[in-house]
C-alpha positions in Angstrom: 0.0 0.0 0.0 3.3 2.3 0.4 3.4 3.5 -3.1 -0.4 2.9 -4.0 -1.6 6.1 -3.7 0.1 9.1 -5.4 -2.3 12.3 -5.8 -5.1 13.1 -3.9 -7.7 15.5 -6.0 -9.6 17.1 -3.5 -12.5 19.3 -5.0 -15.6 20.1 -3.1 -18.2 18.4 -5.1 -20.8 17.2 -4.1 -23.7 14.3 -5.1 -26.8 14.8 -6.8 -28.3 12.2 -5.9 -30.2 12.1 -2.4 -28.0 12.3 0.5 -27.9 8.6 2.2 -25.3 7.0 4.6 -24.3 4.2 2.2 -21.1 5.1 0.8 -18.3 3.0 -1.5 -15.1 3.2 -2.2 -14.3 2.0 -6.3 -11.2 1.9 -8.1 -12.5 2.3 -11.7 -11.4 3.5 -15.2 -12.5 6.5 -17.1 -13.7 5.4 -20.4 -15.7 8.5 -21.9 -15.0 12.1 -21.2 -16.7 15.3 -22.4 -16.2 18.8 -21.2 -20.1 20.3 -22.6 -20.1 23.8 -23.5 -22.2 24.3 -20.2 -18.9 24.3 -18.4 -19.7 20.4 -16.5 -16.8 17.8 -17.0 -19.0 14.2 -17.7 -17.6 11.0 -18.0 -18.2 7.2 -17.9 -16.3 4.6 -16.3 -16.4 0.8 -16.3 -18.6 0.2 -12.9 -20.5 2.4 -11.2 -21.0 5.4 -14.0 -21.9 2.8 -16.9 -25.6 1.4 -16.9 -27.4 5.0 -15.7 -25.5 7.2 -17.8 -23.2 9.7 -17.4 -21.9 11.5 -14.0 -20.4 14.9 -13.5 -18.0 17.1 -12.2 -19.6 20.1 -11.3 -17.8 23.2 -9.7 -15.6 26.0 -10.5 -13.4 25.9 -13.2 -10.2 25.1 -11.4 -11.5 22.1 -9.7 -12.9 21.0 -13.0 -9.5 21.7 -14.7 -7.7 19.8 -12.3 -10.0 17.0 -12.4 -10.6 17.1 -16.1 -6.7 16.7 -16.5 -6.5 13.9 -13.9 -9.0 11.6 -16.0 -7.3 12.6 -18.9 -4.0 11.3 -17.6 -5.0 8.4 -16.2 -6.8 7.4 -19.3 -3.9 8.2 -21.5 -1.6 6.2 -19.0 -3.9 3.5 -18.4 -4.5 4.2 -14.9 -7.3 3.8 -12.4 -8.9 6.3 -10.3 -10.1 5.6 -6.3 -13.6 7.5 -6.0 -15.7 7.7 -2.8 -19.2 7.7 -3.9 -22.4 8.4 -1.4 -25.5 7.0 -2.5 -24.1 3.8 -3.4 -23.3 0.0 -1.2 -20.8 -1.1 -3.6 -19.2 -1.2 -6.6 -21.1 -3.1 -8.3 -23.6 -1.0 -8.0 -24.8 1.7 -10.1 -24.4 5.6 -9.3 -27.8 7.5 -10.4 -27.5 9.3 -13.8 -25.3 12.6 -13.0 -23.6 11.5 -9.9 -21.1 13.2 -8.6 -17.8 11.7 -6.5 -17.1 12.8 -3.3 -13.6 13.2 -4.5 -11.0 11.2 -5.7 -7.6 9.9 -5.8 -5.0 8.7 -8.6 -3.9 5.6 -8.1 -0.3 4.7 -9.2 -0.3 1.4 -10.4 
């Protein structure tokens, strides 16, 4: 676990979703990103944004910069990403369509 994690992203975002107390922690890959012209960061990944759609990052533009280019590094390294997400038991579940992480962390693999 020494070397496991190597960035932490904190951004204040926060969930869409309704507040609950179930919470999970997912290591996951970004497979789609878009930044819209509405200013949101969306993206996809292979568990818990896939079956419902997309999810967001939402926020000022420097958190959404830095998180924009995190996903775009790990996806162009081939890297995971650790995000806690509220509404959610595990990761097999799905996150409701626009979700939004907690925060996050790069992983180094």
């Amino acid at each position: 676990m020494k070397n496991l994690i190597s960035t932490v992203v904190a951004l204040p975002l926060f969930v869409v979703a309704a507040q609950s107390n179930a919470s999970a922690w997912c290591t996951e890959s970004v497979e789609d990103l878009v930044v819209h012209k509405n200013g949101n960061v969306y993206f996809t990944t292979d568990k818990t944004c896939k079956d419902n759609g997309w999810c967001i990052i939402p926020g000022d533009e420097e958190n959404k910069n830095r998180a924009l280019t995190t996903m775009l590094t790990t996806q162009i390294n081939d890297k995971t990403i650790l995000f806690h997400w509220r509404g959610i038991d595990s990761c097999s579940e799905s996150n409701v369509t626009f979700a939004s992480p907690e925060f996050f962390i790069l992983k180094r693999d």
